[in-house]
C-alpha positions as CSV (number, residue, x, y, z in Angstrom):
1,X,-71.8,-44.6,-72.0
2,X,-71.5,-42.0,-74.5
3,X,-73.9,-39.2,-74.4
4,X,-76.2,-36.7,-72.4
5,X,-77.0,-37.2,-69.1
6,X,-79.2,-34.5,-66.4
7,X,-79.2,-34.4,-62.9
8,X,-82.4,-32.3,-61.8
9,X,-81.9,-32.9,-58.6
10,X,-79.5,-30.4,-56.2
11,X,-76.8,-32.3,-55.0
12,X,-76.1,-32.2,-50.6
13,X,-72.9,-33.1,-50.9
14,X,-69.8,-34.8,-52.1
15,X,-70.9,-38.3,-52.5
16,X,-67.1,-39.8,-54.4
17,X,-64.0,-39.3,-56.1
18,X,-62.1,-41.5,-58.4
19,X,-63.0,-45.0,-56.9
20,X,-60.8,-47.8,-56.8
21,X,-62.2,-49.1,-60.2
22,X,-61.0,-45.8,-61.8
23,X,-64.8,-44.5,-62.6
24,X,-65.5,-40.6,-61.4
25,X,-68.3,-40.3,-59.8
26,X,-70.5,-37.6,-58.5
27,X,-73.9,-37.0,-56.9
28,X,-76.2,-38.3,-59.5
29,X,-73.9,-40.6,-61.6
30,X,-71.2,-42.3,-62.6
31,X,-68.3,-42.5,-65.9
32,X,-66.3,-45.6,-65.8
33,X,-63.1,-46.0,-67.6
34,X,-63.4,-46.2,-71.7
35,X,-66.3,-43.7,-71.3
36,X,-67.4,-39.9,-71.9
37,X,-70.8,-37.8,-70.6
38,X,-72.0,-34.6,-71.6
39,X,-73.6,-33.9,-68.1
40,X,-76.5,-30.5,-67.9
41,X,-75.7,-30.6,-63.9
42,X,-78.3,-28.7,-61.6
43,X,-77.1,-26.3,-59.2
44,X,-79.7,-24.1,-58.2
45,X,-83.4,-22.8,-59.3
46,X,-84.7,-19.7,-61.2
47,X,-87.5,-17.6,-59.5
48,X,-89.9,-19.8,-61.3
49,X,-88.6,-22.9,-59.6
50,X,-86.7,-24.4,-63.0
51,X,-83.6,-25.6,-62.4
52,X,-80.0,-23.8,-63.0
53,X,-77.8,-26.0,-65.1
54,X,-74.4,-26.1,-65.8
55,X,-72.8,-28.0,-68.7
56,X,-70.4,-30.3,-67.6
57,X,-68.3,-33.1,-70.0
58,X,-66.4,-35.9,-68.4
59,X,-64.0,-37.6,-70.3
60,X,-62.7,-40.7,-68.7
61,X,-60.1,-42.6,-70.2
62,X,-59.2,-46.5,-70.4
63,X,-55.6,-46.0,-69.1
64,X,-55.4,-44.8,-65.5
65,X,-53.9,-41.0,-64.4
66,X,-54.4,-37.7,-62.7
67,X,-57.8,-36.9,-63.0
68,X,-57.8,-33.1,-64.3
69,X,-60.4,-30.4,-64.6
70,X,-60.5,-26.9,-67.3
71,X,-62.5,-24.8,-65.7
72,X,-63.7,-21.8,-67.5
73,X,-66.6,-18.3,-67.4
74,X,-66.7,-18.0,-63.7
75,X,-67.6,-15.0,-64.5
76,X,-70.5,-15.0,-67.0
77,X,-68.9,-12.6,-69.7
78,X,-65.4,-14.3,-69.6
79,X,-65.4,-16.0,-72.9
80,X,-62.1,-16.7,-74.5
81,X,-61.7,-20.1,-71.5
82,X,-65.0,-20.8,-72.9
83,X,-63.8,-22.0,-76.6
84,X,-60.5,-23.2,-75.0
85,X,-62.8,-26.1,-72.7
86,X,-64.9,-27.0,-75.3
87,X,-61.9,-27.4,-77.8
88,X,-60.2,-29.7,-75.2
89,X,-63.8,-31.8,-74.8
90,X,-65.0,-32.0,-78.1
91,X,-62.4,-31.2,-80.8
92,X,-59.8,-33.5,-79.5
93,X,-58.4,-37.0,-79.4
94,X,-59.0,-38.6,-76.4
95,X,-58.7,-42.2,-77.1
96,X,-55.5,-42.9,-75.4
97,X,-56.6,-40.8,-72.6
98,X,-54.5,-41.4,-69.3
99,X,-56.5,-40.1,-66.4
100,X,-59.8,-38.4,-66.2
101,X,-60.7,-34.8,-67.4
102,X,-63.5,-32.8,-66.2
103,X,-64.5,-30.1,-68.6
104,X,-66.8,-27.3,-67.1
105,X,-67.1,-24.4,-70.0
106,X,-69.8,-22.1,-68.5
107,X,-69.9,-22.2,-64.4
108,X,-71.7,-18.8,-64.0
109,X,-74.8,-19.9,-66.6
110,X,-77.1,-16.7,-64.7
111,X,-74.2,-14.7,-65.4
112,X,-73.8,-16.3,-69.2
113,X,-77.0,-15.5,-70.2
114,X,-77.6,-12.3,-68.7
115,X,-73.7,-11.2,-70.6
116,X,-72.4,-10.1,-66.7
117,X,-69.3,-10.3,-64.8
118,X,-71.6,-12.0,-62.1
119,X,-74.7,-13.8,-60.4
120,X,-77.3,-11.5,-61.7
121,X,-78.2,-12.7,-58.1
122,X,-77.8,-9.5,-55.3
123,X,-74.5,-8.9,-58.0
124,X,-72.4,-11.6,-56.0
125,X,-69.0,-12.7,-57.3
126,X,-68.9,-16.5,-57.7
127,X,-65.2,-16.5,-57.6
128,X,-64.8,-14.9,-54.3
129,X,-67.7,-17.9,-53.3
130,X,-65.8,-20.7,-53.0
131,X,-65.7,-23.3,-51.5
132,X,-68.9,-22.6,-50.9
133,X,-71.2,-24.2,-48.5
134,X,-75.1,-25.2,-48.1
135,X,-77.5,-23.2,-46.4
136,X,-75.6,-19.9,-47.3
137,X,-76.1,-17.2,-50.0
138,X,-77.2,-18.2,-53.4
139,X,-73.6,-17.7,-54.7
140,X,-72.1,-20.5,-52.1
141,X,-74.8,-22.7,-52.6
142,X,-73.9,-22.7,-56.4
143,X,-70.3,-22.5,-55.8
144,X,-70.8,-25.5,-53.1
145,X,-72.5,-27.6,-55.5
146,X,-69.9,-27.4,-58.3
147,X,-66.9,-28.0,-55.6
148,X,-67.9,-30.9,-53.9
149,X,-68.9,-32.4,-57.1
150,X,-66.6,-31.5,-60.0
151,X,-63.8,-29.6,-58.3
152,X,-62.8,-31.7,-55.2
153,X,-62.4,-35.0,-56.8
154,X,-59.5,-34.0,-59.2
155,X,-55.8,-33.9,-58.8
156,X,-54.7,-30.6,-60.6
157,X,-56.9,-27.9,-62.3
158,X,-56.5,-24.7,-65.0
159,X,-59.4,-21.9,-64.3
160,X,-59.4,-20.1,-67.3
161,X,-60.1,-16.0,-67.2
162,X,-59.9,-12.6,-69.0
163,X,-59.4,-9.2,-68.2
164,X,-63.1,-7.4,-66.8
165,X,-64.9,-5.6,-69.3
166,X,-62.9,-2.1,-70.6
167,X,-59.7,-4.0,-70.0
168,X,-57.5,-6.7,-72.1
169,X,-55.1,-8.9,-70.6
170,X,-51.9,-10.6,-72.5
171,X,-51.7,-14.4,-71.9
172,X,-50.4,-15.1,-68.5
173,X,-50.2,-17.6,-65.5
174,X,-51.4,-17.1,-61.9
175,X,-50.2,-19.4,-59.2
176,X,-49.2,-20.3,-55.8
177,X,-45.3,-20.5,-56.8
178,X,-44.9,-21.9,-52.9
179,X,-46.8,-25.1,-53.4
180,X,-44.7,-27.4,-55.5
181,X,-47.0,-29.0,-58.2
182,X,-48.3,-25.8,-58.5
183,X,-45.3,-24.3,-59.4
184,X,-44.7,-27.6,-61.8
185,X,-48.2,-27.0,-63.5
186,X,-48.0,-23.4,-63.9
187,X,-44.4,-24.0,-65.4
188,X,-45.6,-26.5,-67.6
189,X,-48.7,-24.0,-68.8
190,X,-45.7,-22.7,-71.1
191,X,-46.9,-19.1,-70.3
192,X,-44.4,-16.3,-70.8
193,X,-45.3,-14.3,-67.3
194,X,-46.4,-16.7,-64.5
195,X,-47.6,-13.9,-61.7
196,X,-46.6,-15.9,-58.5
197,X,-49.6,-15.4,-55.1
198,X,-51.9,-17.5,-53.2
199,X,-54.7,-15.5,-54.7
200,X,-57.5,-13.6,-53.1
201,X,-60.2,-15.9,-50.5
202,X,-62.9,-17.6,-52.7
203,X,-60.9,-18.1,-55.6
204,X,-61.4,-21.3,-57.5
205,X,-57.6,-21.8,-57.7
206,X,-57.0,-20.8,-53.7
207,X,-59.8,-22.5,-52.2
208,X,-58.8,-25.8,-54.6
209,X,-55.0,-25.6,-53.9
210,X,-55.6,-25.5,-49.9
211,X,-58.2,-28.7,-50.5
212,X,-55.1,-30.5,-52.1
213,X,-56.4,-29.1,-55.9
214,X,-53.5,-27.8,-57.5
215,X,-54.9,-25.7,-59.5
216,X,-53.6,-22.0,-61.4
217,X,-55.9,-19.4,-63.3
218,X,-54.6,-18.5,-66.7
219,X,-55.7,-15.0,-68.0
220,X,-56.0,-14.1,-71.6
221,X,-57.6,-11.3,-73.2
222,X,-60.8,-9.0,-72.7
223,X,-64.6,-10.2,-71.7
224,X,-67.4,-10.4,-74.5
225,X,-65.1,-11.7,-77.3
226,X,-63.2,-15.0,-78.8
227,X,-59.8,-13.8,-79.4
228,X,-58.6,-16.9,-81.7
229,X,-54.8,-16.3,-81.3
230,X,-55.1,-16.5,-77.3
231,X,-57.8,-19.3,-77.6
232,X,-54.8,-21.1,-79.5
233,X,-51.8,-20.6,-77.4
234,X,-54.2,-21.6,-74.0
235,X,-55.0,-24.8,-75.8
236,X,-50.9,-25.0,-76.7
237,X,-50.7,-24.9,-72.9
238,X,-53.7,-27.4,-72.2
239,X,-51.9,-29.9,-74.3
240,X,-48.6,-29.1,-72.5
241,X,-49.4,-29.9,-68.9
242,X,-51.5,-33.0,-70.3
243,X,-48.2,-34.0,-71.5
244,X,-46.2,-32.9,-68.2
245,X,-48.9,-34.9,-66.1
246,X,-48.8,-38.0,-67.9
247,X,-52.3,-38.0,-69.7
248,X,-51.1,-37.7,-73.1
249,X,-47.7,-39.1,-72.5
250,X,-47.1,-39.8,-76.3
251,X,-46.9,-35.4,-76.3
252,X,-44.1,-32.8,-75.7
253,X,-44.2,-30.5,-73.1
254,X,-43.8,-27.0,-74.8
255,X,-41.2,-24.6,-73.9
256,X,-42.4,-20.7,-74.7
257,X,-39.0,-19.8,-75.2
258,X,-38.1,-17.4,-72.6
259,X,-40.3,-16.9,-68.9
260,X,-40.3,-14.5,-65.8
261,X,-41.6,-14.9,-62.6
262,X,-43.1,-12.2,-60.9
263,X,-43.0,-12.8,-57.3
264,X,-41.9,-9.5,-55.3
265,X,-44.4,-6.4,-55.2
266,X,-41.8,-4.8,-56.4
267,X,-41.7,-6.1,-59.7
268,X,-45.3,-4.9,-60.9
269,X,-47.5,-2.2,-60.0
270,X,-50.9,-0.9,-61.3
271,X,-50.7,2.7,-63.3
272,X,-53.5,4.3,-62.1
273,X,-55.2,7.5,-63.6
274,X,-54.1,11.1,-61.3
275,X,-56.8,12.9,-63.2
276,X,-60.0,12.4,-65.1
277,X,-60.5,12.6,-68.9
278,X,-60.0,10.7,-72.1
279,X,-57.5,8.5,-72.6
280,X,-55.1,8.2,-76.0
281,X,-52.9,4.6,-74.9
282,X,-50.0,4.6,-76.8
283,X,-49.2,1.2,-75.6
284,X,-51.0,-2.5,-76.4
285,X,-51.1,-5.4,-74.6
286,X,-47.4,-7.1,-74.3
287,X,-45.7,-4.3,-75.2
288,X,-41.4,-3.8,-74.0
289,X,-41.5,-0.6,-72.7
290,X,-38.7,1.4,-70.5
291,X,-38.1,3.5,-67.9
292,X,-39.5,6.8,-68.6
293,X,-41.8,5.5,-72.3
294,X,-44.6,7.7,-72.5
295,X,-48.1,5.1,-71.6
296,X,-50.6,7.4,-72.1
297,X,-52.0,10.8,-72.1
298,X,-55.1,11.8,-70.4
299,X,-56.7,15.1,-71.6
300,X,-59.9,16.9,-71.4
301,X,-63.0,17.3,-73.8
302,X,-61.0,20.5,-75.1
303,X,-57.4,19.1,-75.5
304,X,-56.2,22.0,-73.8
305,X,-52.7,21.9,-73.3
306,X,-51.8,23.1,-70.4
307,X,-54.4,20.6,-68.9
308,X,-52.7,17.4,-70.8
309,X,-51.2,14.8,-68.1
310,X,-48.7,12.3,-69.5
311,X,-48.4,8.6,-67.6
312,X,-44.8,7.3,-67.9
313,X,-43.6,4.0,-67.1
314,X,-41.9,4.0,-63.9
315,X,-39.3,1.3,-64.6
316,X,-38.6,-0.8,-67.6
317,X,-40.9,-4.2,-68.2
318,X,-44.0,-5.5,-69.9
319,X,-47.4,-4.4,-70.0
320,X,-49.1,-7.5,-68.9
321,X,-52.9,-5.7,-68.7
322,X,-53.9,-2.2,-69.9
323,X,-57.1,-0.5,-70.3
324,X,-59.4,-0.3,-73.3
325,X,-62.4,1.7,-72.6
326,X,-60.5,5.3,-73.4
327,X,-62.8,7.3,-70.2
328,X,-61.4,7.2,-66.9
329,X,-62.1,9.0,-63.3
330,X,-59.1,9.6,-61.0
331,X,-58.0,6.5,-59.9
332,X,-59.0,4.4,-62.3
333,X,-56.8,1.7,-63.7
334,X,-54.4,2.4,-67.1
335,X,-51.9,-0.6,-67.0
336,X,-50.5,-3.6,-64.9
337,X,-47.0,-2.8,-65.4
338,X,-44.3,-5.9,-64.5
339,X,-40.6,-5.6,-64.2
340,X,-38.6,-8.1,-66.2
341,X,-34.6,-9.4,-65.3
342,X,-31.7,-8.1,-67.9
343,X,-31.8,-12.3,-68.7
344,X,-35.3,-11.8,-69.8
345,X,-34.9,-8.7,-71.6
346,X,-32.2,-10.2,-73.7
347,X,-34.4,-13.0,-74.4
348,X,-37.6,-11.4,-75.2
349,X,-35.7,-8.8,-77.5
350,X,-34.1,-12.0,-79.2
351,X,-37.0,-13.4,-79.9
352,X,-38.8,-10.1,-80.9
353,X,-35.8,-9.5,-83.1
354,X,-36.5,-12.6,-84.6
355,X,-40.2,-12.3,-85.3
356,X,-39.8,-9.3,-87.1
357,X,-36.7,-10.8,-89.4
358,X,-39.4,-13.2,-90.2
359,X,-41.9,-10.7,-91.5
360,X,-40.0,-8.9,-93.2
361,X,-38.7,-12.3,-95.0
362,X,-42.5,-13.0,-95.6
363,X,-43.3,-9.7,-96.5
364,X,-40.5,-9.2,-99.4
């Protein structure tokens, strides 16, 4: 079967996994080895009864392997994961497929079409609703539906994210470092920075790791947007761990060329704004900085100087997230600052050194 298929009605629950004849199955239908399914998935109602869908493509392929799923706009504005799962679905070649991949581009659809963060629903968070459950909030319901069906019946998984809206994050791993294929899939992403954590409770990745999911959330970028060159390195690291896990074993597993780990507290640290004003960054994303490089400067409406407050950098590292929206109110975030080893520095400076030789050969 090649095509579309719809499921009107909500699923209960989990009704199968990868059967013993290699088909995924869920509550409402089947794909058997050899074949693919664009799937519109109901997973709740709107206030006039119609039913919330969720695009869902199942590729399943004729050799057996791990059966994998890209996960992507869990919040609705989160767009970059977007491209990157309907690359991997639709762009690619799947015919010598090993294993099963289940491609879920848009979970939060209310959220998608309203342009939010979340459920236009009450303002709930769908990924702090996981695993979800039936008879609860709207949010779980939703969040129980695409669990049981699409999330539970895999063997690894990559939730795709970006920075919330006035923010922009540089490409980057979050995993479970403790929990061994976790550790091999976030190593295989080929990410630079892999932040190691369990993550927060109701996270996709959290709730799926502890229900035998390995799973890791890869952030990249800022909401509302396609950022192409981020779009591209994810789907460098898609096609690595497809590789690492045996579904495209004909592939190479990439190597990024130099990698830290983040695992101690104190290694990164959020910069948070001591007064309130308007913001002049002097730092981007992925920007080397060092122990006492000037961030930012906060001033008021009047630029008066004895009023200007300088944020430096309180140890030497990489500015993995930093603020866009130039406003902020005491408190408020500036940059997510992580220390990096002297190994690392050396490395990243090499290869910095190297990118520049490179442009200056292309530019003369």
């Amino acid at each position: 079967m090649n095509g579309d298929a719809s499921s009107d009605e909500p699923p209960d629950d989990r009704t199968g996994s990868d059967s013993v004849d290699g088909a995924f199955t869920y509550n409402g239908g089947r794909v058997d080895p050899g074949e693919s399914t664009n799937i519109r998935y109901s997973i709740s109602e709107t206030y006039l009864g119609d039913p919330v869908k969720i695009p869902v493509t199942v590729i399943n392929g004729v050799h057996p392997g791990p059966t994998v799923f890209l996960s992507a706009a869990a919040h609705g504005d989160e767009l970059n994961g977007i491209e990157v799962v309907r690359e991997v679905a639709h762009d690619w070649d799947h015919s010598e497929l090993c294993g099963t991949l289940v491609c879920l581009p848009v979970m939060n659809v209310p959220g998608f079409l309203a342009q939010e963060r979340y459920l236009p629903i009450y303002d709930r968070d769908l990924n702090r609703s996981f695993p979800g459950r039936e008879g609860s909030t709207s949010a779980r319901r939703m969040a129980h539906r695409i669990f049981t069906n699409f999330i539970e019946p895999c063997d690894l998984g990559i939730d795709f994210h970006t920075s919330t809206r006035g923010r922009t994050n540089m490409l980057h791993v979050r995993a479970d470092m403790d929990d061994s294929v976790v550790s091999r899939l976030a190593n295989a992403f080929s990410s630079n920075v892999i932040i190691a954590g369990d993550g927060a409770s109701g996270t996709l990745r959290r709730e799926a790791t502890e229900s035998g999911v390995p799973t890791i959330t890869v952030e990249m970028g800022e909401a509302h947007r396609f950022q192409r060159r981020l779009i591209d390195r994810a789907l460098t690291g898609v096609a690595s761990v497809l590789a690492e896990f045996g579904c495209h074993p004909d592939s190479s597993v990439h190597w990024p060329g130099w990698r830290t780990i983040i695992d101690d507290d104190d290694e990164k640290t959020w910069l948070r704004a001591d007064a309130g004003g308007i913001v002049d960054m002097k730092q981007g994303r992925g920007a080397l900085v060092e122990e006492g490089d000037v961030i930012c400067t906060i001033t008021n409406p009047f630029k008066e100087e004895d009023e200007v407050v300088t944020v430096e950098a309180p140890f030497t590292g990489l500015i993995v997230g930093v603020l866009e929206n130039p406003v902020v109110y005491p408190g408020n975030p500036l940059c997510h600052l992580v220390g990096l080893s002297s190994d690392t520095l050396t490395a990243l400076e090499r290869e910095r050194t190297a990118e520049r030789s490179l442009a200056d050969l292309q530019r003369n």
